[in-house]
N, C-alpha and C positions, 0 to 999 in steps of 0.2 A: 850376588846381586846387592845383598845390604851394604857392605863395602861402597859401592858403586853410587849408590841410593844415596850413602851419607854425605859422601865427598859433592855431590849434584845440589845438596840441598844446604850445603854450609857457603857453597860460591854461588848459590842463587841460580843456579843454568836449568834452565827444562824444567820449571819447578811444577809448569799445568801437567807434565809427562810425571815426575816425581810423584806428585800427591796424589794423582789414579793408581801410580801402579804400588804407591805403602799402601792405599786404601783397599785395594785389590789383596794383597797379603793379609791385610786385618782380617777382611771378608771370608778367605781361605780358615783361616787359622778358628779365628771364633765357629764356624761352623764343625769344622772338626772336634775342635774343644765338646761343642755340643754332644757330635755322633759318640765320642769319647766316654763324656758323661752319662750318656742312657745306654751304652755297651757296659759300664760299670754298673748299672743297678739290675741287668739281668746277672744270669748264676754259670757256674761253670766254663766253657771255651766263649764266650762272652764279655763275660765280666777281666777273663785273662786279655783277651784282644783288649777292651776297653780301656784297661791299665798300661798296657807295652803304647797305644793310640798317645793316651794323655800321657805318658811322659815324654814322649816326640815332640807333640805338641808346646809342651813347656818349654822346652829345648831350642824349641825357636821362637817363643816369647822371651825367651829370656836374651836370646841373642839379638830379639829388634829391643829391645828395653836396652841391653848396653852399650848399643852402638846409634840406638835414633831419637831414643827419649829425651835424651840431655839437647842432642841438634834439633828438634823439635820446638822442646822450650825456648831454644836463644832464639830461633827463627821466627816465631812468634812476639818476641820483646823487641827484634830490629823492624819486623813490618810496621807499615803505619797505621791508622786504626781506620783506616780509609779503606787499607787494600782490600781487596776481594778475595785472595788467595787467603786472608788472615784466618779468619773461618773455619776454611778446610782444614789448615793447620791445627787448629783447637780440635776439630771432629777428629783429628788422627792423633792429638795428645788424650784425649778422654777416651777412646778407642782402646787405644794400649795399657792407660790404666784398668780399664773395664778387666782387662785379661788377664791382670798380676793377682797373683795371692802373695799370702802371708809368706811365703818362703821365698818367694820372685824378690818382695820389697825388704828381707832379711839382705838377701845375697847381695841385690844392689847396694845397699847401703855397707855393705863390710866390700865391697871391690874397691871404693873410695881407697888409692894409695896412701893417704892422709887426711888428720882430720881435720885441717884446714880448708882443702878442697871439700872435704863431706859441709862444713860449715857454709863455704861457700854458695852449694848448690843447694843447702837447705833456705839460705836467705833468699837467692835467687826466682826458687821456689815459689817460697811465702808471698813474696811481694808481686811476682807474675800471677798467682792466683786471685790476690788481694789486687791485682787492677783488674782482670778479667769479670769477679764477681762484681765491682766500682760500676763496671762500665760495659756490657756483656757485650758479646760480638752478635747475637743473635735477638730478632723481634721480641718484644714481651709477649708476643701472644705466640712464639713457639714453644710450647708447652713443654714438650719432649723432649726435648732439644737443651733446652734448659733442666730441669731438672733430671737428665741423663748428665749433664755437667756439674750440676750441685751434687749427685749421688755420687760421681767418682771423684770428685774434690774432696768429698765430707771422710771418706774411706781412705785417699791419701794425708790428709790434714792427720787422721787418727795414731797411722800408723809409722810419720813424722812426729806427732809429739810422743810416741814411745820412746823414741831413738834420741830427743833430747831428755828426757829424762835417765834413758840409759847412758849418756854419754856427756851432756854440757848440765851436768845439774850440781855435782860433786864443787868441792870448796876449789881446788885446782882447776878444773876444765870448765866454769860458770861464765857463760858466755850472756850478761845483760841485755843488749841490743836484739839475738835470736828470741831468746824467749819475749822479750816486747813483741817481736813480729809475728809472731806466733800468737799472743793474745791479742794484738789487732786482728790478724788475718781470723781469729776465731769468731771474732765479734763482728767482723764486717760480710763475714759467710751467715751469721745467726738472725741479722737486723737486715739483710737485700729483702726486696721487695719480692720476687718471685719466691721465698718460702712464707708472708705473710697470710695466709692461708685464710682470715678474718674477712679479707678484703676481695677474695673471690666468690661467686654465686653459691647456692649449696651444691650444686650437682660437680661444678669443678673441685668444688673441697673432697668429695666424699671420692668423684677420682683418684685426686692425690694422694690420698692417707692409703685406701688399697693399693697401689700401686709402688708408691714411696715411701711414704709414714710421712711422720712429721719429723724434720730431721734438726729441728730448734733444740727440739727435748734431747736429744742426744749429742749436738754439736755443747749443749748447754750443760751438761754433765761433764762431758770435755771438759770443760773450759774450767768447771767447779774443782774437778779434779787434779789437775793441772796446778791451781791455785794452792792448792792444799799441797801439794809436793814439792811446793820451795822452801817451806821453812820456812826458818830464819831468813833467807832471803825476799820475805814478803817486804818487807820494809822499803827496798829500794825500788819497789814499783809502787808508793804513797808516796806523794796522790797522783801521781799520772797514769794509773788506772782506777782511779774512782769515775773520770766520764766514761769509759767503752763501758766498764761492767756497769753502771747506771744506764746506758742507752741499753744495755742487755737486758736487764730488768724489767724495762720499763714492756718490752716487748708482750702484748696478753693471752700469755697462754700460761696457766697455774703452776702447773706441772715443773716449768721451769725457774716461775717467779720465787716458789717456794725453794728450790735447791741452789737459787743463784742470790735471793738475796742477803742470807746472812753472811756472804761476803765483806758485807760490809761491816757488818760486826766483828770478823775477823780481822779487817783492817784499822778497826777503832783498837779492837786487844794489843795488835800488833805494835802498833804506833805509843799505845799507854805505857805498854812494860818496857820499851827503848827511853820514851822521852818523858814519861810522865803528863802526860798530855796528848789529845789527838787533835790539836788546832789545823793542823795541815790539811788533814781527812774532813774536819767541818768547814774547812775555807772551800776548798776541793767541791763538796760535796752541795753545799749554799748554791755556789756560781751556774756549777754544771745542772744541779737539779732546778734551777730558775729556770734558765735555759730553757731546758726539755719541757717543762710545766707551759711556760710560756707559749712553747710555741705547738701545742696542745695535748701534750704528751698525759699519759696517766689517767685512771679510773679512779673507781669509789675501791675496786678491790686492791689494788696496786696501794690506796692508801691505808688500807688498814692491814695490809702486809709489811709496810714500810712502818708503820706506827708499833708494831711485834716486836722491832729492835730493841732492846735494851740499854737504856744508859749504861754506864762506863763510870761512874764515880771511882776518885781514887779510893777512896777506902777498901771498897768491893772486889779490885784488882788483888791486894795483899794476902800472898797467898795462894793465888790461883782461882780465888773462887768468882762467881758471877752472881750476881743479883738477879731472880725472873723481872721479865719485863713487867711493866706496872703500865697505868694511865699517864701518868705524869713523865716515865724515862725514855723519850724517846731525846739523841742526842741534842738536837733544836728542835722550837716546832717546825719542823723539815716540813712535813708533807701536807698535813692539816692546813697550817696556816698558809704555807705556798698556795695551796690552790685555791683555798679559798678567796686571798688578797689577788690572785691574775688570774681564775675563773668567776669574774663576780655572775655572768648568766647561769651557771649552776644546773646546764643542763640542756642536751642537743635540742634546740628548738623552741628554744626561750621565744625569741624573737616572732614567730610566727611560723618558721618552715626553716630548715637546717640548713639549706642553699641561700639566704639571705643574710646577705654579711650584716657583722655588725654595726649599729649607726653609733654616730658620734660619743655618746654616751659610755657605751660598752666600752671601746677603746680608751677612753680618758680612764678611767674606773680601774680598768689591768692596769694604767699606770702608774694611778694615785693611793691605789688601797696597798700594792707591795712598797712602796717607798716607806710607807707607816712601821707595815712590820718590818723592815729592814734597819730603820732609826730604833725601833724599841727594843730590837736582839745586838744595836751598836756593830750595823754596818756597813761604814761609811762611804767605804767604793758604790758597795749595791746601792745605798740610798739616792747618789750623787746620779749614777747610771741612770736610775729610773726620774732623777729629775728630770735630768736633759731628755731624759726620753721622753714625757710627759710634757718637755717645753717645746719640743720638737714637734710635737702632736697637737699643741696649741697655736705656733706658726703658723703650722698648714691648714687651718681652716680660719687663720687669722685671727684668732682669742687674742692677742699681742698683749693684753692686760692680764690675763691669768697666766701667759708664758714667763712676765716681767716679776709676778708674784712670785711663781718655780723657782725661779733665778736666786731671787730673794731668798730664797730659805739656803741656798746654797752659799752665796754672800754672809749669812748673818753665821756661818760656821768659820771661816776665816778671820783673821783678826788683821788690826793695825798695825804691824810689824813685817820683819823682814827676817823670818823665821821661813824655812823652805816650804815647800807643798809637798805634803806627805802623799795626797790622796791624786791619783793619777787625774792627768788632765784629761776634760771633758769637751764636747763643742768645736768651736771653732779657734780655740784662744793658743793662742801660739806657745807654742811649747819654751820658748825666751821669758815667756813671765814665770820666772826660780823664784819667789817671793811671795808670799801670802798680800800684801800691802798691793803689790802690781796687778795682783788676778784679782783683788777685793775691788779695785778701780777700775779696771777691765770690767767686771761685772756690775759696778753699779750704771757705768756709763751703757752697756747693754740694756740696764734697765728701765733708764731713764728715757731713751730710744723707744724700748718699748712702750713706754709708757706714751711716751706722747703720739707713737702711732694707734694706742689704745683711746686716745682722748681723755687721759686720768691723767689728774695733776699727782706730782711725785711725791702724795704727802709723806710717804715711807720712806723714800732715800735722803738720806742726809743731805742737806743745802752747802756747798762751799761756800765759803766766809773770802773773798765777797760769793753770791751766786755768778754760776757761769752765764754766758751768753743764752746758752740751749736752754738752762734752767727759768731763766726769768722769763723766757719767751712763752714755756709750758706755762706758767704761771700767768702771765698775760691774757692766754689763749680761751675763748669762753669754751667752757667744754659742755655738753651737754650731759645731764642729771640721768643714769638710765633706768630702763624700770624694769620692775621684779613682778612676776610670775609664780603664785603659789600651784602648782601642780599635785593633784593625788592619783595614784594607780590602783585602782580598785578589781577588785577578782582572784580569783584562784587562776586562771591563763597567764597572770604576769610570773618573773619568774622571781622569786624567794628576796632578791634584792631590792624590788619593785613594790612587791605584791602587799598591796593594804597598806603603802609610806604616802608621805607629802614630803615634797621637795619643792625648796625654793629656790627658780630661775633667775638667773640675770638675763634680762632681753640684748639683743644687738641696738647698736646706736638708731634711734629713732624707729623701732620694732613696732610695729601693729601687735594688738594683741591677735588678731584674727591671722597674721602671717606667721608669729609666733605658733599659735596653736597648729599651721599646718603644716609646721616644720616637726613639730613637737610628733604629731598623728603618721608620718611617712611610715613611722615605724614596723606603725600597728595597724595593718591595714586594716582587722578585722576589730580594732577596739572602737568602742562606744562612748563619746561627747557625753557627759552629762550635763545636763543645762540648770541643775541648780546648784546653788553656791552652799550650800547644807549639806553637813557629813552625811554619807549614803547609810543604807541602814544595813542591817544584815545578812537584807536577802540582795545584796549588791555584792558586800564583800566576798558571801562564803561563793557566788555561783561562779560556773565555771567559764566566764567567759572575761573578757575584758573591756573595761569601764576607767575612762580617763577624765578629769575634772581639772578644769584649770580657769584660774582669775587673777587679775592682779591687785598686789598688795603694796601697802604703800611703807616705805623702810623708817623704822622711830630711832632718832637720833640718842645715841648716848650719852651722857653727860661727861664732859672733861674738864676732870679738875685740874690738869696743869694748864688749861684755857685760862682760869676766873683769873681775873684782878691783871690781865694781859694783853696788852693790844696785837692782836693777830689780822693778819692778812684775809679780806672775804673770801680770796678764793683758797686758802684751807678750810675755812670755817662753812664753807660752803660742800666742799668735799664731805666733811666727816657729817653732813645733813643726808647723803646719798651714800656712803662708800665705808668700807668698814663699819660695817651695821649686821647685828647679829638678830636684831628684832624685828618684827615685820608685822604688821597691822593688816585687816580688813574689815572695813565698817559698812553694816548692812544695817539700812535704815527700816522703820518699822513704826506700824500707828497703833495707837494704845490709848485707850479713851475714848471720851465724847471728841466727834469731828468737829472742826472748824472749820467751814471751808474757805472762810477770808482770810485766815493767819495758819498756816500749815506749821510755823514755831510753836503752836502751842500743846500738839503731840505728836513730837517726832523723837521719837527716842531712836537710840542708835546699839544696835548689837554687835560691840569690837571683838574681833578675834584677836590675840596674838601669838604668833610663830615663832619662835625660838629655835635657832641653825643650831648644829652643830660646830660651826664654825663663820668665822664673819665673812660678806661678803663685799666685795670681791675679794676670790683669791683664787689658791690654784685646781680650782675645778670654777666651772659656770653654774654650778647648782649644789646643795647642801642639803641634805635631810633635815628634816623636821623632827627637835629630841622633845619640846613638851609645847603644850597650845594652850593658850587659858582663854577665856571668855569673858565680858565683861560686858554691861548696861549701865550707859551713858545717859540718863534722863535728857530732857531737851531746854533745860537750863543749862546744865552741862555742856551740851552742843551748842547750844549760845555763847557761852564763854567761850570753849573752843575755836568757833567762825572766827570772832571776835580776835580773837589770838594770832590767828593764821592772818589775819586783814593786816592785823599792826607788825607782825613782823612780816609782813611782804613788802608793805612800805616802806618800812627800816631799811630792808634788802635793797630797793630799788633806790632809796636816797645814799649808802653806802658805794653803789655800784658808781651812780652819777658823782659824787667826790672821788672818790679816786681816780677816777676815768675821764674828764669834762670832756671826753671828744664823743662819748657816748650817744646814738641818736635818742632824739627826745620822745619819740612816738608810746614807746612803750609806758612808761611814764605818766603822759597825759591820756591815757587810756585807763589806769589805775587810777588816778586822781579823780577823773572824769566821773569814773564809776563808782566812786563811791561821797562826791558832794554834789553833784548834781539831782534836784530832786525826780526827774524826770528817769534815773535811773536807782538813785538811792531807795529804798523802803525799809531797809533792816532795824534803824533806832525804832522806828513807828511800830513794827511788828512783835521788837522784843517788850516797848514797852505797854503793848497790849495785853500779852501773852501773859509777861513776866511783874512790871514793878504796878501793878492793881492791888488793892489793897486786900482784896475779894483772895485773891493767888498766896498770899501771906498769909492768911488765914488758914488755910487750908496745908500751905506746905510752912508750918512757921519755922522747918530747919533748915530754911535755904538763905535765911536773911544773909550768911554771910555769904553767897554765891553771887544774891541778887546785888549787894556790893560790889564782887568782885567786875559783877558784867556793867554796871556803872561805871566804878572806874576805869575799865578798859576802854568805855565811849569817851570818858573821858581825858584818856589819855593820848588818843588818834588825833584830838585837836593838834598839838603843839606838833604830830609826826605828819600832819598834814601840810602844817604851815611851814615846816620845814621844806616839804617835797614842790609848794607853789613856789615858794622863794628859787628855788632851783628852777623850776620852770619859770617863771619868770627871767631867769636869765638867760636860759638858752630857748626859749623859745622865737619863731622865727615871726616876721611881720606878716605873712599869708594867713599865720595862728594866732596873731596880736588878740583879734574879736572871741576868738574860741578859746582864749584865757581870761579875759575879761570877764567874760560870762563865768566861767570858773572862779575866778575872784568873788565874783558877786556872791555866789552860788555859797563858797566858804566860809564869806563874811555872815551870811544867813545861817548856814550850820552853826559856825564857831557861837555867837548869839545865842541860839538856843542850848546847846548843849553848855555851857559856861554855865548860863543862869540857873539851871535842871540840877547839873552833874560837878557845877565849881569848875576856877579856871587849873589848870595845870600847865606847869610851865615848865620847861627842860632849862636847868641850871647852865649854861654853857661860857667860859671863857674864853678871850682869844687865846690860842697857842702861835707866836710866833716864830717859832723852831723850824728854824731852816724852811718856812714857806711848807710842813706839813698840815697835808689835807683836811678839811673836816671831814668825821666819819664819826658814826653812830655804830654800834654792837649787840648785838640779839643776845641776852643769857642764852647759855648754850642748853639749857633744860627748861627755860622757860616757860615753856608748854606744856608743862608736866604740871596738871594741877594738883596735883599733892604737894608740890614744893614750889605753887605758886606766892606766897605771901612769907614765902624767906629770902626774896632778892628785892630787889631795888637798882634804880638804872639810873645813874649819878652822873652829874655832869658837871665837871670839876678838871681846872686846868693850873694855869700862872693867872691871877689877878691880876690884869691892866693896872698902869697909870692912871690912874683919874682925869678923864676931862674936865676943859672948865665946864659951865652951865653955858648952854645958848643963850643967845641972847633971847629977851621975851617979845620983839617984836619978828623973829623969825616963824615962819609958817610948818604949819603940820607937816603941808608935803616933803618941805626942806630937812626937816628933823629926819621922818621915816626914812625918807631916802639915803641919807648917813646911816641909818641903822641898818639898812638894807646893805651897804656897801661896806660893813666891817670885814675883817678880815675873818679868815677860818677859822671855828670853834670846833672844839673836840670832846667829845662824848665819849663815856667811858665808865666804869661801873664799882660798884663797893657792896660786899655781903652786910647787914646790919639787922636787927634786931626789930622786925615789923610792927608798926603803929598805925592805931586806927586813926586817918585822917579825915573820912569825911562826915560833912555836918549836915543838920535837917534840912533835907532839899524841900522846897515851898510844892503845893499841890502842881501838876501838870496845866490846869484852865485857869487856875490862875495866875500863873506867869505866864500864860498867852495871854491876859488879858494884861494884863501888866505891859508885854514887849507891845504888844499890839496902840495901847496906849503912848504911849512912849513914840513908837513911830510914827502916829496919826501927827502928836506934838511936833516931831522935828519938822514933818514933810509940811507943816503949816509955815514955816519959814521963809527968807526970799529964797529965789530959785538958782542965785548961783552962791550960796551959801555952802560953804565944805559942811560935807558933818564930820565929826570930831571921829577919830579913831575911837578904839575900845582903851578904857582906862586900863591902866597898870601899875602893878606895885613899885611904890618907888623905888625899892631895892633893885627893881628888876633893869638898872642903869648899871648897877654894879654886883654883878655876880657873885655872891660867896656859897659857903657849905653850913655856915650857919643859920639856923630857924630852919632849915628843912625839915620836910614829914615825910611820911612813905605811905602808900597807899596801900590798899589791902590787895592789888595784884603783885606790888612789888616796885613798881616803878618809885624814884626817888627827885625829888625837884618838891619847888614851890604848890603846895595843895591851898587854892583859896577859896572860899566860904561860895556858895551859893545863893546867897540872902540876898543878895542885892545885884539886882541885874545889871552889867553893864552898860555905861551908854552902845547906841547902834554906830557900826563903824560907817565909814564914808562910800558913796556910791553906792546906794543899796536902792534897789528899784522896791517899794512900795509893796505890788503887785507879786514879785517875785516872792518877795517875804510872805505875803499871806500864802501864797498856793504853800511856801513849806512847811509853814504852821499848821497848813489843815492838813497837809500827810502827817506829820506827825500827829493828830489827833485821828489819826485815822486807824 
């Protein structure tokens, strides 16, 4: 009938008739085997039947093994994995094996005619095993069924690698290819998921082990085994088996980890005394353990088993001998520093509950903290890998400015040349760019893209010389300034990465902070807002829950010294006030002293924090920890000077904007003006100089005299950045605004008047520049604000010295004159470091130069009534601009500083009426 059976089951005929009736024979035979086996453990004509029984019985296991187990396996490898019949097939291949002993799988293996054919069918074998285990035929939750097929795989695998060690191991008969299929198939029997034993409840664990054991520990010792009996032939499986026996290892069961992982020690020995080095084994070993790590592989125990390994120095090889492992000799930091740079949570349920993925945060972090250590152990593919990965992860939630940064760092490793690309290609970039030069241009233009999908100007990529089309456009483009987010995470609940840091955010384009905070909070369902802006105290930090603290802070520009003595673009100089900035400010105001309730300048002090990143922002993360914080108190002279600061270079900014741009809307503009000469809105000179230039206030603080200078000059340096911004609006302002600059005029002429006579005139030096028709523009010191190294610049205004006109004639009129001055061409402003001088002189008491201007006005307004009044006098120099006689004021500014002794005349169109209401706010 097996004849018959065979030939049925090789041509596919009757096969539902075929596999009842082998199943049927199985059935027969294993029970006999049984009756066989308990007639053998009684005594006497028992135990003799017993024995005459089982060797009958072998007799015909041995006869279905040589005639159906080979048709068996092929029939299984041609079904499809669909079929239905495929199944039974495997329950009658693992049936049969169930029935072989040691003597059955001896015989088999020596009937092989040759041992090309035994090769044969042990490949066959392997690799039928090794997809069955891949891909089982049977449910995961058939328990039985499964692990009846792991039990009689693990016992044939065993009793195959004897037979290659008996046969394919020798220098002559060393078959390569077998023995790889043989340590896959070992590895991929030890890592299937049905013996992962961790990951069942306890009751199904504690089934399994009675029943079956653990068949890792054993398959695992195999496999150790095995390794150790090639010899010298270990070599030629480094490193293409450093991934399986790493995925072996990584498996957590002790027992096994301990006997499989000096493996790898042996493959570092093996590789040093061939080549003198084991670089293959740490490239190998780098890639494949990122890998695994990454994608969650390994514990705290796995790493300190993996840390046991012993460096390999040459020295320590010489000889034979090995160095014990130390703290410092593990062959890289392999396993420490891996996990820690791609598990920054540091622990199941950081987050709140171990079913909630990670938010945005966590994911950037796995891919920014290994790139670090992969630059600092030099290497390059990984670093490159984990860029793109990291820029790829900033696309998708649309960061486009920290994916363009990424890029950037991978850009600035390339050079200008047409030397090849060593380091495999990344992205999307066509494998045709063979040139370091074509993928450096390929990547800046990516990043310049990005860049302007980000809303950042390109101050990082190089400019073409001319700039391109795309580039002057970005540059064109008003981008908006974004704002930063100082964040703390306070508590023991946060997890070790978090826990007790500040970290400074970059908001999204036009971010609320209130939207910010609830993107920020999704996190943490269960963390706690704190509402005040003061470090928490102790019993915040140490308790066990969590506590989040966020406000925003405002970014302090850095100084740049390839800016000074340079005419630059506002809108880079306007970037590096917002963008690459590693300092970060928050000013919390505070009252100190006797109150005032009419003048709130007179105590407000100001308590600055400042934040220092670990690195500038923006770059390639959206957020930076915080490495040191200082603190600082700002008296409220000092924030007078500051206000003060920020006024005149906002004006600066907004007259800079409108020259370069005349197409500019005006609104903004006359809104700025507006609000700070109009008396109706103005009160700041009134309040500073209540607070601050009394004589009472000097007395009392006598080492602020040179502060109370500085906030003078700076009042008085707003005139000339005034009259610069009306002149502009006077041009472009439209005739529905005609009346609403008027008024503004008026309003200026009243200020300029009073502050002139108080505070001296100051004048801005300015030439015309006829150079190709460029613009006027003015320039902010790019530190100016810094009052420590207020009164070491000066803002100069120096060009080409005109032609000399002649003299008007002297029967031409004031308006005709102004008007020609009004209509010169563009002047350019621009700046010089110089050596500060004190320029101003005894300003006259406050009530008496009101009574003085007031005087003076009564005089003119008594005149006929269509009489012009005369402009404000001026220096005659001031017809013809030079660099000579100039002073520097004690803020720094440089131009014409003139005496305040002597008031000058009132200018024209000055309403009376208007003039006094300004005089009494100022005395107010």
């Amino acid at each position: 009938a097996v004849p018959i059976l065979q030939d049925l089951i090789e041509k596919g005929e009757e096969e539902d008739a075929c596999i009842e009736l082998l199943s049927n024979i199985l059935e027969v035979l294993y029970k006999a085997q049984k009756r066989a086996e308990e007639l053998r453990a009684g005594e006497g004509r028992h135990k003799e039947r017993g024995d005459a029984e089982l060797v009958k019985v072998k007799k015909h296991i041995q006869l279905i093994l040589e005639q159906l187990l080979h048709t068996v396996n092929r029939r299984v490898i041609v079904l499809d994995r669909e079929n239905p019949l495929r199944s039974h097939y495997v329950a009658c291949m693992a049936a049969i094996l169930s029935q072989m002993d040691k003597d059955h799988y001896s015989s088999y293996i020596q009937a092989f005619p040759s041992r090309p054919e035994l090769m044969d069918f042990l490949m066959e074998t392997f690799i039928l095993f090794k997809d069955l285990i891949g891909k089982t035929v049977y449910p995961s939750d058939w328990m039985v069924m499964n692990m009846v097929q792991n039990r009689e795989f693990l016992r044939a695998i065993n009793h195959f690698a004897a037979t290659l060690t008996e046969m394919f191991l020798r220098n002559s008969s060393f078959e390569l290819q077998l023995w790889n299929n043989y340590f896959h198939l070992a590895v991929a029997f030890l890592t299937q998921d049905s013996l992962q034993l961790e990951n069942f409840s306890q009751a199904k664990r504690n089934s399994i082990l009675d029943k079956y054991g653990d068949m890792r520990a054993a398959i695992g010792a195999s496999i150790r085994d095995m390794w150790y009996n090639l010899g010298h032939r270990k070599i030629e499986f480094i490193p293409g088996m450093v991934g399986p026996i790493l995925e072996m290892t990584l498996v957590p069961e002790l027992e096994l980890r301990k006997s499989t992982i000096p493996i790898f020690f042996d493959m570092m020995l093996c590789e040093h005394q061939l080549t003198q080095s084991f670089s293959r084994f740490e490239d190998e070993i780098l890639r494949k353990l990122d890998s695994e790590v990454e994608g969650g592989r390994g514990d705290e125990q796995y790493k300190q088993l993996f840390e046991s390994i012993p460096r390999v120095p040459r020295t320590c090889l010489l000889g034979g001998t090995i160095q014990p492992p130390t703290a410092e000799s593990s062959p890289v930091p392999l396993w420490g520093q891996s996990q820690q740079h791609c598990d920054p949570e540091q622990g199941e349920g950081a987050w709140g509950a171990p079913h909630v993925p990670p938010p945005e945060a966590t994911q950037m972090a796995s891919s920014a903290l290994p790139q670090n250590f992969y630059k600092e152990i030099d290497r390059q593919a990984m670093y490159i890998r984990y860029l793109y990965k990291l820029k790829d992860l900033h696309v998708s939630y649309e960061n486009y400015t920290e994916g363009a940064y990424t890029l950037l760092l991978h850009a600035r490793l390339l050079k200008w040349s047409d030397e090849a690309n060593t380091a495999p290609m990344q992205g999307l970039h066509s494998p045709s760019l063979h040139t370091q030069r074509q993928l450096k241009e390929a990547l800046y233009n990516q990043i310049i893209d990005y860049f302007d999908q980000g809303k950042v100007s390109t101050a990082n990529v190089p400019l073409a010389d001319p700039p391109s089309p795309r580039q002057l456009k970005i540059l064109k483009v008003l981008r908006p300034s974004p704002d930063y987010f100082a964040v703390g995470y306070y508590g023991q609940g946060f997890p070790t990465f978090l826990r007790n840091k500040v970290f400074i955010y970059r908001g999204k384009e036009y971010e609320r902070r209130e939207d910010f905070e609830m993107r920020l909070l999704n996190p943490f369902p269960n963390a706690e807002k704190l509402k005040s802006t003061s470090p928490p105290g102790q019993d915040i930090t140490s308790s066990p829950g969590q506590y989040i603290q966020c406000f925003t802070v405002q970014p302090v520009e850095e100084a740049k010294v390839r800016f000074r003595n340079r005419s630059i673009p506002e809108q880079i100089t306007n970037f590096y006030k917002a963008n690459h900035v590693q300092r970060f400010s928050y000013s919390r105001p505070f009252k100190k002293g006797p109150k005032d309730p009419d003048n709130e300048f007179a105590n407000m002090w100001i308590e600055r924090t400042t934040f220092i990143t670990a690195y500038p922002l923006p770059g390639i993360l959206r957020w930076f920890a915080v490495t040191s914080t200082t603190t600082t108190i700002i008296s409220p002279l000092g924030n007078a000077i500051e206000t003060m600061m920020k006024t005149n270079e906002k004006i600066m900014s907004e007259i800079n904007r409108h020259q370069n741009d005349p197409s500019l809307p005006v609104n903004p503009l006359s809104m700025l003006l507006n609000g700070i000469v109009d008396p109706a809105v103005m009160g700041g000179f009134a309040k500073y100089e209540t607070a601050f230039f009394q004589e009472s206030y000097l007395q009392e603080h006598p080492g602020d005299e040179g502060n109370i200078e500085k906030l003078k000059d700076l009042i008085a340096w707003q005139i000339p950045l005034l009259a610069e911004g009306i002149r502009i609006h006077r041009r472009k302002v439209t005739e529905d605004l005609r009346p609403f600059h008027e008024r503004m005029e008026q309003c200026f002429a009243q200020l300029r008047a009073k502050v002139e006579s108080q505070y001296g005139v100051r004048e801005m030096v300015c030439c015309e520049d006829r150079r190709s028709g460029r613009p006027r523009s003015m320039a902010w010191g790019p530190d100016w604000d810094q009052l420590s190294h207020a009164g070491d610049r000066q803002v100069l205004c120096t060009a080409a010295t005109p032609t000399p006109k002649a003299a008007p004639c002297s029967s031409e009129s004031e308006d005709g004159r102004s008007e020609r001055k009004e209509n010169r061409s563009s002047a350019f402003f621009s700046y010089r470091r110089q050596d500060p001088r004190q320029s101003i002189s005894e300003l006259p008491e406050p009530k008496e130069e009101k009574r003085r201007l007031s005087r003076n006005m009564s005089e003119s307004s008594l005149g006929s009534s269509d009489r012009k009044q005369p402009p404000p006098s001026r220096d005659a120099t001031g017809a013809q601009p030079s660099t000579a006689g100039l002073s520097l004021s004690p803020t720094g500014f440089g131009g014409r500083v003139k005496s305040a002794s002597k008031a000058p005349p009132l200018p024209r169109k000055i309403s009376p009426t208007v003039y006094e209401t300004f005089l009494e706010q100022s005395d107010a």
